[in-house]
C-alpha positions, 0 to 999 in steps of 0.5 A: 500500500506504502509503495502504491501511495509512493508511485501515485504521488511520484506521477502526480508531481511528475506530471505537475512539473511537466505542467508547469514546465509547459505554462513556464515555456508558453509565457516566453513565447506569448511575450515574444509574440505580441513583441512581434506584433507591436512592430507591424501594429498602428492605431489611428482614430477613426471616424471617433474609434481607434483602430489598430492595422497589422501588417500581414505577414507569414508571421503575423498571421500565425499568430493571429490566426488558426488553421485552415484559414491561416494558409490561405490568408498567408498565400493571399499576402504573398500576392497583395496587402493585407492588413487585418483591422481591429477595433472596439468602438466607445460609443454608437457611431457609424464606420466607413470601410472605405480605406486607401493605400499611398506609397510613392505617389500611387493611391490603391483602393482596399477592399474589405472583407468582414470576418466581424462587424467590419462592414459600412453602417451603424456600429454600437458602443463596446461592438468588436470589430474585426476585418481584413483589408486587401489592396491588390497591390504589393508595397515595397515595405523598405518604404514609407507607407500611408493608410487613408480613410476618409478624415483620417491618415496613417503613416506607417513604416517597419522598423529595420528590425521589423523587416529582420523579422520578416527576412528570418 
């Protein structure tokens, strides 16, 4: 009975130390991760909502999204722009999904896609907001880019240690 008790306990400290051996290596890479997605992240106000616009990439999208749609989300911003758009509005308002995209004087029309409530009209208070934009043309990312909607722009530019991470 003694060595029975001894095996039951020895399994169940085996086993809570893989457990938090697990935890201890999942919070590194959950680090590692938003650290790597802030360097392709930028907000601006947007008709009275901040919105954030990440840059899809085969990186950010791993993080950001499960199989089977990742694949194919990571072939599409091999082809074009895509920038994946998430908002929570404060108050009642109205969104217009109507963005543009400059870069070396040429201006490209996105359109957008709703994965949720990421669609032209009303948009209520605390009502997440989730979206791709696509924009058919290919930016070369060593430059300066501009986001544009409506009354709003958005300059955005990756770090050179943004565009390391994209090379690796």
């Amino acid at each position: 009975m003694k060595h029975t008790m001894m095996a039951i306990l020895a399994c169940v400290l085996a086993v809570s130390a893989i457990a938090a051996q697990q935890q201890e290596g999942q919070q590194p890479q959950q680090e590692s991760s938003a650290a790597m997605l802030k360097q392709f992240t930028r907000s601006m106000d947007v008709d009275g909502m901040m919105m954030s616009f990440v840059y899809l990439n085969d990186r950010t999208v791993d993080v950001l999204f499960q199989p089977p749609g990742k694949y194919s989300l990571r072939a599409q911003a091999k082809m074009a722009t895509l920038l994946y758009v998430q908002a929570t509005p404060d108050k009642d308002g109205k969104l217009d999904t109507r963005f543009y995209l400059e870069q070396d004087g040429e201006t490209t029309e996105g359109v957008a896609h709703n994965i949720k409530h990421f669609q032209s009209g009303a948009v209520a208070k605390g009502e997440r907001i989730d979206g791709i934009l696509r924009f058919e043309r290919k930016l070369d990312l060593t430059h300066q880019f501009t986001i544009k909607s409506s009354k709003s722009s958005l300059k955005f530019k990756l770090s050179e240690e943004a565009l390391k991470l994209m090379g690796q």
